[in-house]
N, C-alpha and C positions, 0 to 999 in steps of 0.2 A: 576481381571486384574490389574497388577502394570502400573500407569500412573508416565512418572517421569517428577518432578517438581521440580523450585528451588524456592526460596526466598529470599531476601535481605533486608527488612525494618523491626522490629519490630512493636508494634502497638504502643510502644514510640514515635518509630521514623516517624511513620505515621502521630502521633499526632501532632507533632516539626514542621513538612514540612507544614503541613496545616496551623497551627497558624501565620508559617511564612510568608505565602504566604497572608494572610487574613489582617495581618498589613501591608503588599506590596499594597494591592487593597485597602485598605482604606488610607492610609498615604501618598503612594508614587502617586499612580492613573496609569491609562492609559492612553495616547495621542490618540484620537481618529480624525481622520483627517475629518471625515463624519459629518459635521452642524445635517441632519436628524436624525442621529444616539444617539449624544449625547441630541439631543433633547427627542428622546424616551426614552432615560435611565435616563436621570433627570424624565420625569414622573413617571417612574418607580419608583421613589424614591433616584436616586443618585447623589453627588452633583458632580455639574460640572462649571468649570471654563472653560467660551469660547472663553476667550482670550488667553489661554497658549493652549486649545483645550484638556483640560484633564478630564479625568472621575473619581470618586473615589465611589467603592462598598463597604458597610460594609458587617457585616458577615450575617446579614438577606437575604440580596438580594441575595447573593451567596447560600444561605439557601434555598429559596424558588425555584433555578433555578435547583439544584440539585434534589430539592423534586419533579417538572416538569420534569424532562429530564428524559426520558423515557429507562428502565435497557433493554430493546431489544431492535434491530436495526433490519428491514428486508434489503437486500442483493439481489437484485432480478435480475434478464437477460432476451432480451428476447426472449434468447432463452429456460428459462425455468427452468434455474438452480438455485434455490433459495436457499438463507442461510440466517439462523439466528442466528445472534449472540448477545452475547455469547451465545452456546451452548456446550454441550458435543461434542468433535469429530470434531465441526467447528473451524479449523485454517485454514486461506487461506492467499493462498503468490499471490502476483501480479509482473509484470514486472515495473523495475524502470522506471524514468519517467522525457521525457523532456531535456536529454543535445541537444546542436546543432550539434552532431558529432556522428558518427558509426565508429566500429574498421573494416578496411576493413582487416581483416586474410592473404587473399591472397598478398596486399603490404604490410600486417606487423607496419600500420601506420593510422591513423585515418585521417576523410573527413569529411565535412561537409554534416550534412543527411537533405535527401530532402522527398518530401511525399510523393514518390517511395518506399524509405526507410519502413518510414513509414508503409505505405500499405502490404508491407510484413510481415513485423513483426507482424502486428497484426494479416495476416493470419497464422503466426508462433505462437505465444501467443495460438491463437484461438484452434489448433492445437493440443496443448501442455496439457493434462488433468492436469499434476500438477498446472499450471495456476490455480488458485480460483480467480482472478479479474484481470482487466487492467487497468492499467494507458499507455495512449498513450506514446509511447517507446521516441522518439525524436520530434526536433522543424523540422517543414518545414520550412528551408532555403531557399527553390524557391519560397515559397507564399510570397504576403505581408505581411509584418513584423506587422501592425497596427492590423491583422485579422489572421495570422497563427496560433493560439490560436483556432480558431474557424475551420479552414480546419482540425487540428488535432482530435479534438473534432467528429468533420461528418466521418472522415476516421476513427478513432474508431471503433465507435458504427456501419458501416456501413460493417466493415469487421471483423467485431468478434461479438458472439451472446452473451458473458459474459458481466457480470457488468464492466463498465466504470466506472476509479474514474477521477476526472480532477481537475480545478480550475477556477475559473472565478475572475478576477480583475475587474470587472465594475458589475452595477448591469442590464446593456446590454448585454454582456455577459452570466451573469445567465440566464436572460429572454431568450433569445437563445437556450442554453441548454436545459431550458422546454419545448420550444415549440418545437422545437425536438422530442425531447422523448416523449413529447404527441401526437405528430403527428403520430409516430411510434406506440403508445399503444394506441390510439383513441380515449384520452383525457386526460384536466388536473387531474379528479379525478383518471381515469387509475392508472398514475403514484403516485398518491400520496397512494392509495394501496399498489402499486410494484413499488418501485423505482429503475429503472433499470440503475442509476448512481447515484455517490456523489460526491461533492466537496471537496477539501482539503482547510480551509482559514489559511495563514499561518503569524501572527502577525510578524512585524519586529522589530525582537527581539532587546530590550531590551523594549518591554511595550508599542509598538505600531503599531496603524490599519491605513493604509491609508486609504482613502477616498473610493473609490471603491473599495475595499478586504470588508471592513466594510457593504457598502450599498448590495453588493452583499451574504450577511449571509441573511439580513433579504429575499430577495426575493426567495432565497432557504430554508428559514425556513417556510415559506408562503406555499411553492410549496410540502413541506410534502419532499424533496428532502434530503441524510443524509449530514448532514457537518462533516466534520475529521477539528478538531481542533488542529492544526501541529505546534507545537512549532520546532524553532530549534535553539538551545541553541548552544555555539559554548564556550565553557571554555577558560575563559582567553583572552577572545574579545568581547562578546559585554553580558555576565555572566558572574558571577563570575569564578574564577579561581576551587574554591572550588567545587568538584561534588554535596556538597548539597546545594551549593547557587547557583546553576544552576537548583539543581530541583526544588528550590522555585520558580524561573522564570519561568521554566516551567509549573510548580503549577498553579500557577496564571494568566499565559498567557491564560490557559485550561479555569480553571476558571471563565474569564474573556470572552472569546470568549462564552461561554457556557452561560453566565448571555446575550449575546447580541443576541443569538439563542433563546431563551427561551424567554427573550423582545418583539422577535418580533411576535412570535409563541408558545404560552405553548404548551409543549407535543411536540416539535420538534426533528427528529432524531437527537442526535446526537455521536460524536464520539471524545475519548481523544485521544492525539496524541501528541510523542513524537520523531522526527530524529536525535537528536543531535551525537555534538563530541566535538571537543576541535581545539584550535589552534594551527598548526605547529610552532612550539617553532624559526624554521631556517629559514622562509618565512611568516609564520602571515598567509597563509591559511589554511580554515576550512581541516580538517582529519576525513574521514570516516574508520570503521573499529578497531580502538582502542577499547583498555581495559574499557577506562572512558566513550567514549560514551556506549562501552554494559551498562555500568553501570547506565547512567543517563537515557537512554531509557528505560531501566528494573523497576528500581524504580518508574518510569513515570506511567509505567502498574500497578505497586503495588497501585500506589496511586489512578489510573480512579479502581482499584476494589476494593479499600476500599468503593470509592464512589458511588460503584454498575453499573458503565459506562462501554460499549464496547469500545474496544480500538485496536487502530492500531500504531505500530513500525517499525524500520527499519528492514529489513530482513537480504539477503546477501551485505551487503553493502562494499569495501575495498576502499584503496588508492594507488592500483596499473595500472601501465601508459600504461600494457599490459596483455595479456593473460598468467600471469606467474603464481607461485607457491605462490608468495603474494596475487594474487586476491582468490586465491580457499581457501588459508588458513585463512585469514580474513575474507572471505564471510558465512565458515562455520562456523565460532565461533560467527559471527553477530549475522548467521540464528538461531543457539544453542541456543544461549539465550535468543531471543525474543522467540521461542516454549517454550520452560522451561519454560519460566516467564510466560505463559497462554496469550499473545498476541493475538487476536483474526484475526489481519489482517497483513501481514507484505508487506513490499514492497522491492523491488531490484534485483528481478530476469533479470540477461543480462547488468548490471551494472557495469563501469570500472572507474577507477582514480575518484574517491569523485562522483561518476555517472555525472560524465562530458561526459561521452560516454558512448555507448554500443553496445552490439556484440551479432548477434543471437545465434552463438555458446557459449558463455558464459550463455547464455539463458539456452540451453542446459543443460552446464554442471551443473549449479545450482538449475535444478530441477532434477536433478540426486541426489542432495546434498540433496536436501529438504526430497527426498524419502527414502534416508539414514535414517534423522533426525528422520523424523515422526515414521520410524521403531524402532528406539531407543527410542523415546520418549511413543512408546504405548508399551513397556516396557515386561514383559510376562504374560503371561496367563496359571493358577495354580492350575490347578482342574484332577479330576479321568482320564476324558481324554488325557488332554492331558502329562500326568506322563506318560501315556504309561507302567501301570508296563504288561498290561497282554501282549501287544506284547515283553516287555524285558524278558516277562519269554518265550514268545513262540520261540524266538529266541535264546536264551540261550549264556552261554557263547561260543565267538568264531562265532555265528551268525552274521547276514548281515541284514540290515535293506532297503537294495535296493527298495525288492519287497515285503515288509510287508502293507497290507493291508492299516496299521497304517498310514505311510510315504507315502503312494497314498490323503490319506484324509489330511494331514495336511503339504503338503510339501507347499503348496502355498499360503496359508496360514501363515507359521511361518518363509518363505523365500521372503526376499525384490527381485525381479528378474532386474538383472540391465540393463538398457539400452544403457548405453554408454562405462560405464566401464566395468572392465574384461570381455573385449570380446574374446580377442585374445586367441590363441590356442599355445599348446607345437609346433605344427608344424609351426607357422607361425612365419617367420622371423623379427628380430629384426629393429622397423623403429627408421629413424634418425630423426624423425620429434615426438614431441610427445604425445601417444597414443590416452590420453583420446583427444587430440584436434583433431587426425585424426577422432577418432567416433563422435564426434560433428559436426564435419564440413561433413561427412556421415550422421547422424540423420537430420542436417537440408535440406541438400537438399533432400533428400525421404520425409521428412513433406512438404516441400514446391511444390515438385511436384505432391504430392498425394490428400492433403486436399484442399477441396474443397470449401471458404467461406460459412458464410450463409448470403446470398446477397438479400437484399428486396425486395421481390413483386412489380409488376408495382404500383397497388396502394400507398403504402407505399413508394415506391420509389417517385410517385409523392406530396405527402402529403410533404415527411420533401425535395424533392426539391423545392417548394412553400416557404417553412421557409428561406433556406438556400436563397435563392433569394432575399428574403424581405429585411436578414441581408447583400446582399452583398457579399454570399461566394459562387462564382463560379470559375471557370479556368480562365484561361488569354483569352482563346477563345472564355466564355461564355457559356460553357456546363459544365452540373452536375460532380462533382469528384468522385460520386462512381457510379456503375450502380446498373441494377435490373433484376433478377434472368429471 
């Protein structure tokens, strides 16, 4: 079986990026905004300056964190669908994650999304089998703003039975999220078995951890919970302009998050991770969907499996402001590359303008895309059977392979069957509106009227309402946000 793959780094240039990144963490340092934090990495061994609040690793610490950090990650749900990666055959894409806006299709114009929003989508997500993970879709705009972080978080995990990925900025926050999900699995050790979420900590780049993004690693490294270590390099704004003195940044951002996982916890999951892009040259905003970020994300993954690390990148990511011919063709060449490159986790399925918004139909259409991809990327398969010479010869020249035996056993097999696109027929009339969006906007209302959440047990229901109560996250009326089966 031909798997097709790409490559971009030689093991020169593997070498180059590392070394670079190594005099970055020992010379330049990290600003580390968390008192506790730098206090644990100076024991560690690293020096640190607490006045400027900066950390600086040589190349042993970085050495022994890599030697620690664990070359599989489990991936767990719970509703049961467990992955590990890396493995053969594991790539999972997830829904992008977090703008305050939904494309409403029917006005043509984006709205502020609310945990209605929300709620949906994730029963759409849920829904959706190309789905392999969720990141909660948008921000609730109706919740408190100080706590909406945490309703999206419960609406999640509460309306979809897949793995949660999220974030936590405080190490309140994290604690929250565990006790959650151990409320749900019926205990801390449960989870730290099957971790049926992970965190994204995302350094603010150019080499620095605020305060609670920082404290919140160690208590999810404690909790056996996976961290994605999410660099996001932005060219020619806060990295260099250069694709490779962006990947050093990101390098070492990895790096460096990865030495403060492994501080707190040897043997802690973790995960590399790279979103970047580059600056609009005509506004100075970040651009999702370009040539250079394929390019810095890709390399990103080259460099977490030189160093034997799971890794997650951006998926269908674009920078277009509608449902147009921009977003599907930048989404699918995102998607390309991050599969190519062996990415083990990608994100941005339902993604629009720099994933400032998103739209269930575009959900849709991009796991239609992904199912394109994956078919192109598992490449063919080249053996006696499926040559097919004995049915070429049974059929002979001028034969028909409609009703050969052959073509029963391998037609679905060796055929991607689509779902959204080419569905139309010679007889059906030519619409003004266009196609693939009319069967999107078809696929999603039949998923939405059909599927059926998988919604918590009363006990379970009552366990993480107890949590969610402790924390403060209930409705404006004081009743639970999700229910129970």
């Amino acid at each position: 079986m031909t798997i097709a793959r790409m490559s971009l780094l030689s093991d020169k240039d593997i070498e180059k990026v590392h070394e670079a990144s190594l005099r970055i963490l020992a010379d330049g340092g990290v600003k580390v905004e968390s008192g506790a934090v730098r206090a644990m990495l100076r024991t560690a061994g690293a020096r640190v300056d607490d006045t400027k609040e900066l950390v600086f690793i040589d190349e042993s610490m970085v050495g022994r964190s890599l030697d620690s950090a664990p070359g599989k990650v489990k991936i767990c749900s719970r509703g049961g669908n467990d992955f590990i990666i890396p493995s053969e055959g594991n790539q999972i894409v997830s829904t992008d994650g977090q703008p305050p806006a939904v494309f409403d299709v029917c006005e043509g114009q984006r709205r502020a999304s609310t945990l209605k929003d929300l709620r949906e989508m994730m029963i759409l997500a849920d829904a959706l089998p190309e789905v392999g993970f969720i990141w909660p879709t948008v921000i609730a705009t109706d919740m408190p703003s100080e706590k909406s972080s945490y309703y999206e978080f419960l609406t999640a995990i509460a309306y979809s039975s897949k793995h949660i990925q999220h974030g936590a900025v405080s190490a309140d926050e994290a604690n929250f999220q565990v006790e959650v999900c151990s409320a749900i699995l019926g205990s801390r050790e449960n989870l730290k078995e099957r971790p049926i979420f992970s965190d994204v900590s995302t350094p603010i780049s150019p080499l620095r951890y605020d305060a609670g993004e920082a404290d919140a690693i160690g208590v999810l490294a404690e909790a056996g919970v996976p961290v994605v270590h999410l660099s996001m390099a932005i060219a020619g704004a806060v990295t260099p302009a250069s694709i490779a003195g962006s990947l050093a940044v990101v390098n070492a951002e990895n790096l460096f998050g990865m030495t403060i996982s492994q501080t707190a916890c040897e043997g802690a999951p973790s995960i590399y991770s790279s979103f970047s892009g580059v600056m609009d040259l005509k506004s100075g905003v970040f651009l999702c969907g370009t040539p250079e970020g394929i390019l810095i994300d890709s390399a990103a993954v080259q460099m977490a499996q030189h160093y034997g690390l799971p890794t997650c990148a951006g998926g269908p990511s674009n920078a277009a402001r509608s449902l147009s011919s921009e977003a599907g063709a930048e989404g699918a060449m995102t998607t390309m590359a991050a599969l190519l490159i062996g990415a083990d986790m990608m994100v941005g399925l339902g993604g629009i303008d720099r994933a400032g918004m998103i739209s269930n139909e575009k959900m849709v259409m991009d796991c239609e895309v992904w199912r394109w991809l994956q078919r192109l990327r598992d490449g063919i398969q080249i053996d006696d059977t499926t040559l097919g010479v004995e049915a070429i010869l049974r059929q002979g020249p001028g034969g028909t392979f409609l009703s050969d035996m052959h073509t029963a056993k391998h037609l679905r097999k060796e055929f991607m069957i689509p779902q959204v696109t080419a569905y139309h027929t010679n007889a059906e009339p030519d619409r003004k509106e266009d196609e693939l969006l009319t069967y999107a906007k078809r696929r999603v209302e039949e998923l939405l009227s059909t599927h059926e959440p998988p919604l918590f047990d009363e006990a379970t229901a009552s366990r993480v309402g107890e949590v969610a109560k402790k924390y403060g996250v209930l409705m404006p009326d004081g009743s639970q946000i999700f229910e129970h089966a």
